[in-house]
N, C-alpha and C positions, 0 to 999 in steps of 0.2 A: 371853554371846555376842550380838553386836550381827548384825542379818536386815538387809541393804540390797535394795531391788528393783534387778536389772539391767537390767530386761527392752528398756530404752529406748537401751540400750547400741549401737554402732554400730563397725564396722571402720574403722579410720583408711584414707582414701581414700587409695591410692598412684596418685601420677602418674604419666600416660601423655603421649608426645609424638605427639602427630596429624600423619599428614603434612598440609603444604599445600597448599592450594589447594581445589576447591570436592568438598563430601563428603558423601553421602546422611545424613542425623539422624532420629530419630524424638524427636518430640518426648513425654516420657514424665513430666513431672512439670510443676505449674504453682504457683508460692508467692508472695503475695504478703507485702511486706515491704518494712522502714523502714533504707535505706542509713545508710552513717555518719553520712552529710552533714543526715539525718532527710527525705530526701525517701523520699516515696513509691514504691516497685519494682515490680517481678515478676522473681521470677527462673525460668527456665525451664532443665529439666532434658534437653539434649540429648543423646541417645544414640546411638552408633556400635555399630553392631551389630561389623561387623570385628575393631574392639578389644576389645570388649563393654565400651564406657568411657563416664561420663554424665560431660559437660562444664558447669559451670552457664556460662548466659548473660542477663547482667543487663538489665531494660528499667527504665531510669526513667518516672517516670509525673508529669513538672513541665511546663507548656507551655513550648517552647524546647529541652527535653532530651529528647523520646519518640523521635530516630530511629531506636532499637531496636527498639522496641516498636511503632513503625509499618513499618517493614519484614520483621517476623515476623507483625503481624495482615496487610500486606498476602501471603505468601506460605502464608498460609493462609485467603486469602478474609474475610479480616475486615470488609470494609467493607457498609454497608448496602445497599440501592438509591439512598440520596441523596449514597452516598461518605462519611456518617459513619462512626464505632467508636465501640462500647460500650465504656467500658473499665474499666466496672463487673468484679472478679475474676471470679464468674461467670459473665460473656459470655467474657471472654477465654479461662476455662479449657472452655468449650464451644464456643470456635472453635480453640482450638491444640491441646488435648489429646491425643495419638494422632496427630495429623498427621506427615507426613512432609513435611521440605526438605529444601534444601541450604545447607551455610553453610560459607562461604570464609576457611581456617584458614591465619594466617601466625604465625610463631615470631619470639620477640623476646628478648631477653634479661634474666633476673631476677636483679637481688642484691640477699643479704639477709643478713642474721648470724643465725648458728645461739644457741642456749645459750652455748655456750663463747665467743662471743664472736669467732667467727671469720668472717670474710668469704666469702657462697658463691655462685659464680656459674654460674650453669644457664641453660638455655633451656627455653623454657613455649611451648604456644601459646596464641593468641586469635585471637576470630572476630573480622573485620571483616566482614563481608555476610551477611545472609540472602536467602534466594530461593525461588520457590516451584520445587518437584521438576521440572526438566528429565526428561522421557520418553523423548526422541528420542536417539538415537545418534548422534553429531558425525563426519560421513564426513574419512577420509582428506584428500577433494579441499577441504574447506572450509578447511584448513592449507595449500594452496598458494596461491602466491607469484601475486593475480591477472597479474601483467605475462609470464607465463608461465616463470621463469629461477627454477625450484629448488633447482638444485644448482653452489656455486661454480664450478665447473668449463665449467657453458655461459656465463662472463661472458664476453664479448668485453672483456679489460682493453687501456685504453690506457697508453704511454709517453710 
């Protein structure tokens, strides 16, 4: 009888489709790590409590390519007093760790082939924005129309 250890074993993550547009995260995981391309990463494990769904969200870490990763340390205060970042793993995972954003979820479309060889097309989301947690409640009146004409009906249309 051959003993294998499980213990490291893991549920195959099923996907969830996020709705769009901008959605509270807690940020609950921080790893860093070497993309395909062998640059250096972090990937960050963003959690939707609603869904109860961790989305990973990747920062490269090459100068030219951090805009992730500096718009996640800036929505979690990451910069210093001189407007640096550490971005040493240990600084970043002691500035985003447990933080709470928001990050701006649009759906795009994925194909791919299965085993069998078949053609499969789905829709995924992905984040394009992070931002640091809006507090404030967005009134009714900040969605009107400033020139004062709401609703088609008060257009004065010409002929």
């Amino acid at each position: 009888m051959t003993c294998e250890d499980l213990s490291n074993e893991k549920q195959p993550k099923k996907r969830r489709l996020i709705p769009e547009g901008w959605r509270k995260q807690k940020i609950v995981s921080v790893e860093g790590k070497e993309s395909n391309n062998k640059n250096p990463m972090f990937v960050f494990g963003l959690y939707d409590e609603e869904f109860n769904y961790v989305t990973d969200y990747y920062a490269i870490n090459v100068p030219g390519k951090r805009w992730n990763l500096k718009t996640i340390m800036d929505a979690c205060d990451g910069q210093n007093k001189d407007g640096e970042y550490d971005l040493s793993e240990l600084s970043i995972k002691s500035v985003t760790l447990n933080k709470e954003v928001e990050c701006f979820f649009e759906h795009e479309e994925n194909e791919w082939v299965n085993r069998e060889g078949e053609t499969i097309n789905t829709e995924q989301h992905n984040i394009n924005g992070v931002r640091k947690e809006s507090n404030s409640q967005v009134k009714e009146s900040e969605f009107k129309n400033p020139d004062g004409v709401n609703d088609p009906e008060e257009i004065a249309w010409t002929e």
